[in-house]
N, C-alpha and C positions, 0 to 999 in steps of 0.2 A: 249357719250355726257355728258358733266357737268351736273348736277343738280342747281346749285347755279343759282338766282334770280341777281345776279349780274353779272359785267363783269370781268372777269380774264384776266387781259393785256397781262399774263405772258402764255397765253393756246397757244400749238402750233398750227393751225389747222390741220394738215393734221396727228394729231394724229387719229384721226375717221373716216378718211377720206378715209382707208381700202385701201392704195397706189396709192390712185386718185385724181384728181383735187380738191383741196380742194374746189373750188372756184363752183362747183358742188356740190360732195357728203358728207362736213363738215355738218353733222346738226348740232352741237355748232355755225360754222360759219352762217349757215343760220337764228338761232335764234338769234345770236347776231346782227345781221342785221334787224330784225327785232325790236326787243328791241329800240337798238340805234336810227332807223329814222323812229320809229312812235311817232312822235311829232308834236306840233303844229309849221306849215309855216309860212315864216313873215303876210303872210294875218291872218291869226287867225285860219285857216282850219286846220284839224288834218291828217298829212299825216298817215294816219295807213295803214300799209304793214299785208296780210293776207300770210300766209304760203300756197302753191299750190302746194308742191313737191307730186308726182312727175310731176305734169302734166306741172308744170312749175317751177317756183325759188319762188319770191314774187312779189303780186299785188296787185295794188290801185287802188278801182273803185268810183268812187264817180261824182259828180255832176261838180269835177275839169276835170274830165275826168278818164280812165283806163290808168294806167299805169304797163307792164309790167317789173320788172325790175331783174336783174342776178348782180352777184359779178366779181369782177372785181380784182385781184391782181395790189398790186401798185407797193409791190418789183422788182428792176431789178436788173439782177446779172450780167447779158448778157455773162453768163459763158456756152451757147448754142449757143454765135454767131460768125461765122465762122470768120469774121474778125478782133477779140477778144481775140481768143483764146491763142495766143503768149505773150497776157499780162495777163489774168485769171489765167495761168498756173505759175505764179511768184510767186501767188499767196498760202501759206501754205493752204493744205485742210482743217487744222481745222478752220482756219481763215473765208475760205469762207463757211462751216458748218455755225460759228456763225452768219454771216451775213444773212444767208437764213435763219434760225431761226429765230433771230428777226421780219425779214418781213413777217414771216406768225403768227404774232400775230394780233390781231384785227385790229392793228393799220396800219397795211398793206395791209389792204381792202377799198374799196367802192362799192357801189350800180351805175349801168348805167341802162339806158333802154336796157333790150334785144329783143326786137320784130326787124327784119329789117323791113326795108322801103323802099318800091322799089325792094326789092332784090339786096340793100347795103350793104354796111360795119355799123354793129353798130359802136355805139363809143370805145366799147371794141374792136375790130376789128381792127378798122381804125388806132387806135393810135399806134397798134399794128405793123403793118406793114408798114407805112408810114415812109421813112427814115430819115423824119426831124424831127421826134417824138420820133420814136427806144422805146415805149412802156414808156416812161419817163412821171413822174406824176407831175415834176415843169413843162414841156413844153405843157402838158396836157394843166394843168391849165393855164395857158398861154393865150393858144389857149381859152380855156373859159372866162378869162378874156376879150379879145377881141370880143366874138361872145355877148357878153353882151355892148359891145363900138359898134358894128358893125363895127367892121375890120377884114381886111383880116386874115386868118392863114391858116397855113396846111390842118387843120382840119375844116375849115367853112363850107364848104357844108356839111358835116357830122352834125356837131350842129345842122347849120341850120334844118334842118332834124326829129330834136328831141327839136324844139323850143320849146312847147309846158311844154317837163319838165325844161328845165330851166325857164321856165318862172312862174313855183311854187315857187320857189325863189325871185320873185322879179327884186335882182338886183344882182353883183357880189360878194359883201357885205354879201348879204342873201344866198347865197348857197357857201360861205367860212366858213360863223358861221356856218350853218346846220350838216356840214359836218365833223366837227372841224379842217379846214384845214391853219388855221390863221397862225401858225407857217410856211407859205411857202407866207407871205405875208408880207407886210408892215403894219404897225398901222392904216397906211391911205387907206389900199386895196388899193393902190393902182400898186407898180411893185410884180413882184412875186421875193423870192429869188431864184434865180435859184442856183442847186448843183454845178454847174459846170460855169463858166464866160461867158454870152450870148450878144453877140450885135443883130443879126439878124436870121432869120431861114433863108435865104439864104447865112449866110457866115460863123453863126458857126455848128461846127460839132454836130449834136445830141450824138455820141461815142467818149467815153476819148479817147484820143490820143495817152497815154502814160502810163505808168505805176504811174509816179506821177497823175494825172490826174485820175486816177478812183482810187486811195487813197481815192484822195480829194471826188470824188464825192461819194463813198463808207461812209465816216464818214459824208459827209453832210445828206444824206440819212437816216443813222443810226441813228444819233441827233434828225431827224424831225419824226422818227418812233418811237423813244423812248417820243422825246415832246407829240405826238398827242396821243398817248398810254397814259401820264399823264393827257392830258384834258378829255380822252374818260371818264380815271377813276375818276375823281374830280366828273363828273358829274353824274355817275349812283351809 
């Protein structure tokens, strides 16, 4: 694990990660998750995240409530998805090396709540396996932007679920700054920019279609992991 008080944009995670899920056993990842969102919430409270490993990832307990919460990968390569694979494989390996490098730089993470509910799908979970979502982090947000409008998505009953931490945030606005997820958004928060050309979750496809198609959504990806990587570091 690093030593440095600061954040290296440029750290792979799963260098320490001892051939595991980074999104698990990184302690760089985990301290840097820590670092990064214990800060003060649009209300003034200080979200500080306590480090619990092993017993768990990071927790906030306070008078907001407990919140337990785990790391989440946002890179998709979808170079494991069977349906995929006749276009991943066009694909140079060293190409797709650099690409999965990238996204396990800091800037290819976030924090969800990992407690279930019910004996649900968390949000890690859910977005994970729902086929209008396919683990995608513009449609993600999406879907969050809506459960803050109170509309429908794929994902609503799942938010719904975990109302309570969105609701640290405020509004859509406030957990886009938090996060520094503004580069997948408009000035006005208001549409997300999606990777890939989206009218609806009922008629576009969540998976590129074609091999131009996950180009495009491959350097959109790229650009918004390399942006958010630059606002992580302006700011620590």
């Amino acid at each position: 694990m690093t030593t440095s008080t600061t954040i290296d944009v440029e750290f792979d995670m799963r260098t320490d990660a001892g051939g595991r899920d980074p999104d698990r056993y990184s302690p760089t990842l985990r301290a840097y998750h820590r670092m990064l969102w214990s800060k003060p919430l649009p209300s003034g409270h200080v979200f500080d995240l306590q480090d619990v490993w092993p017993r768990g990832y990071l927790r906030h307990e306070s008078e907001l409530g407990t919140f337990r919460l785990t790391s989440d990968t946002i890179l998709r390569t979808f170079g494991k998805h069977s349906k995929m694979r006749h276009i991943i494989t066009q694909i140079p390996p060293e190409e797709r090396a650099d690409f999965t490098r990238r996204g396990y730089t800091i800037g290819g993470f976030i924090i969800f709540p990992g407690n279930k509910i019910d004996s649900k799908y968390t949000i890690n979970q859910a977005r994970g396996v729902h086929p209008k979502i396919q683990d995608r982090i513009d449609l993600t947000l999406e879907c969050i932007r809506r459960h803050y409008r109170s509309e429908p998505s794929p994902l609503a009953a799942t938010l719904k679920r975990y109302a309570d931490f969105f609701a640290l945030f405020g509004d859509f606005q406030g957990y886009v700054t938090f996060f520094p997820l503004d580069d997948l958004v408009t000035e006005d928060f208001e549409p997300v920019r999606f990777f890939l050309p989206f009218e609806h979750f009922d008629t576009t496809p969540a998976l590129p279609q074609d091999l131009k198609q996950y180009h495009q959504f491959r350097a959109a990806m790229l650009s918004w992991i390399n942006r958010r990587n630059s606002r992580i570091a302006a700011a620590t």
